[in-house]
C-alpha positions as CSV (number, residue, x, y, z in Angstrom):
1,X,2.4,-9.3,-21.3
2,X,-1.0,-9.7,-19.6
3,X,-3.9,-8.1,-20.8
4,X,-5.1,-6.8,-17.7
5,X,-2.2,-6.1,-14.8
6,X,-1.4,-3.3,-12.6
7,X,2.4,-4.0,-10.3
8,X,2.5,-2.2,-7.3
9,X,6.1,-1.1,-5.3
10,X,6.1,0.0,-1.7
11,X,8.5,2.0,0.4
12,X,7.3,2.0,4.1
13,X,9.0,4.8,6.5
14,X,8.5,4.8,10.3
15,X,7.7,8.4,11.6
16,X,9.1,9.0,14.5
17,X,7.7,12.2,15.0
18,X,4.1,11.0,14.7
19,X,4.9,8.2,17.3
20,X,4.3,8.2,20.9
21,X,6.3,4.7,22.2
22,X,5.9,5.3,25.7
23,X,1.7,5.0,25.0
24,X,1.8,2.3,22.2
25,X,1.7,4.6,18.8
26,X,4.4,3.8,16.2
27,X,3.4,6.2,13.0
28,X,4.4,5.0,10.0
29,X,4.0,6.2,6.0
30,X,4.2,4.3,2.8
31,X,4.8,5.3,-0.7
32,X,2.8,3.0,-3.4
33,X,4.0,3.0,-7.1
34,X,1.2,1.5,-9.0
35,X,2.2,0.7,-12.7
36,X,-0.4,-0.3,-15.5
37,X,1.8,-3.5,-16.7
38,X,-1.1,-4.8,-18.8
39,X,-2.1,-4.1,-22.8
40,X,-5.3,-2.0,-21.6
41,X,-6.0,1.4,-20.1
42,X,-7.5,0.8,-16.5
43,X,-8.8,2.6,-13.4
44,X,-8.1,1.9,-9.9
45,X,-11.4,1.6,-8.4
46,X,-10.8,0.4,-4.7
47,X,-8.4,0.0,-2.2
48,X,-8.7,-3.3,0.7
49,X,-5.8,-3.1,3.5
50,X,-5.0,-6.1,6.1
51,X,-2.9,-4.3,8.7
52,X,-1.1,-6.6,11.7
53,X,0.7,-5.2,14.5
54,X,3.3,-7.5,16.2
55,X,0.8,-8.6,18.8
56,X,-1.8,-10.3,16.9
57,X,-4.0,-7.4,16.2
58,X,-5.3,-7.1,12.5
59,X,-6.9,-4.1,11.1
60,X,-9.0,-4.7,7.8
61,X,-9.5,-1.2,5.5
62,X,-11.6,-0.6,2.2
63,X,-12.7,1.9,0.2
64,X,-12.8,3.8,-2.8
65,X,-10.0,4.9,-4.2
66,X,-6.5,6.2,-3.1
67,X,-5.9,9.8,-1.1
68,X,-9.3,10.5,-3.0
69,X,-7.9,9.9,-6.4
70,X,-9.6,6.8,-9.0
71,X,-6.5,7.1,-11.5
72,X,-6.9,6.1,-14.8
73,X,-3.6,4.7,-16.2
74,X,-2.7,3.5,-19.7
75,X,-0.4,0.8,-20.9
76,X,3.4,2.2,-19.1
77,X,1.9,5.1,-16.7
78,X,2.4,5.2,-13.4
79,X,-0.1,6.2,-9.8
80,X,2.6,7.5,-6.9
81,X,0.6,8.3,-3.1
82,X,1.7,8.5,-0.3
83,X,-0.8,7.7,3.2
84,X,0.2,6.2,6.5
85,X,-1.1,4.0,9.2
86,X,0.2,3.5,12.9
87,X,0.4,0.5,15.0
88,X,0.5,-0.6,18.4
89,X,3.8,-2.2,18.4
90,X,7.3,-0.9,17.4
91,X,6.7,-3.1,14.1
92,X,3.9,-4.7,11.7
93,X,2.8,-5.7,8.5
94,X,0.4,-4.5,5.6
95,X,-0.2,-6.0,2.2
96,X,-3.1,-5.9,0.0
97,X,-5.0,-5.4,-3.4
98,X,-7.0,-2.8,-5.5
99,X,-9.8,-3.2,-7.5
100,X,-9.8,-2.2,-11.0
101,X,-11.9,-1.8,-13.8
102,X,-10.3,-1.9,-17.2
103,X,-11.4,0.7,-20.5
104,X,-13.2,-2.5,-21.8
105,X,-15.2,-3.2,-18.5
106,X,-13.5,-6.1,-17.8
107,X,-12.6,-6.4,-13.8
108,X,-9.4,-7.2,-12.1
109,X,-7.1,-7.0,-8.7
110,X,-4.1,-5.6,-8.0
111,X,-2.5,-7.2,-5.1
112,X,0.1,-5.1,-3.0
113,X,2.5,-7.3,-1.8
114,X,3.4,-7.9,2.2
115,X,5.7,-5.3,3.3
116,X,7.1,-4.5,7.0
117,X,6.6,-2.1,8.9
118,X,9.1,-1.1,11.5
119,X,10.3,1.3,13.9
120,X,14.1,2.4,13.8
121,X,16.3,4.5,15.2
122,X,17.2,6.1,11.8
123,X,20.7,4.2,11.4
124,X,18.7,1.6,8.8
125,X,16.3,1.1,6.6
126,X,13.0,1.7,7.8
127,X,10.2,-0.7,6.2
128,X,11.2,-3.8,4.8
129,X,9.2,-5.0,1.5
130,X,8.5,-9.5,1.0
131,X,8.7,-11.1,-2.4
């Protein structure tokens, strides 16, 4: 087991009651499971988000923390938030990383992995997650 590792899960949703298709707005949520895999406690400091729409367009995020929170997790606990972004385009992609801090000072990333996001009509699954 690695000293210093967070895994992060994602379940996208599309919102169709946050979107607006006729004017180009397509909401969408995700739900991030962050898991301290590692041997030491550690904080998630950061977030940094690379969001493409199906046209090209890329949106870059940071900042501090998640929904306001800087959890500290030990060895086994788990982080669960929900947030949401919306897109141009009836589908997209996200993926990125956090920046941690572990109890010992030492410094580390997280990375989120690449997951779709995509509008439905609600007869299948709405957000698709890469390996």
């Amino acid at each position: 087991m690695p000293k210093y590792q967070f895994s992060c899960d994602v379940s996208p949703r599309y919102l169709p009651e946050q979107s607006a298709p006729d004017r180009e707005i397509y909401g969408f949520s995700y739900t991030v499971t962050v898991t301290n895999t590692g041997e030491v406690p550690a904080q998630l400091i950061s977030r940094h988000w690379i969001i493409s729409d199906a046209k090209g367009h890329t949106e870059e995020v940071k900042g501090l923390g998640v929904v306001g929170q800087q959890p500290l997790l030990k060895p086994g606990e788990s982080f669960q938030y929900t947030s949401g972004s919306r897109l141009r385009t009836a589908s997209g992609t996200m993926h990125g990383s956090y920046f941690c801090v572990a109890e010992d000072g030492e410094r580390f990333e997280a990375a989120v992995p690449l997951f779709v996001l995509e509008a439905t009509d609600g007869n299948g699954p709405s957000g698709r997650v890469l390996h």
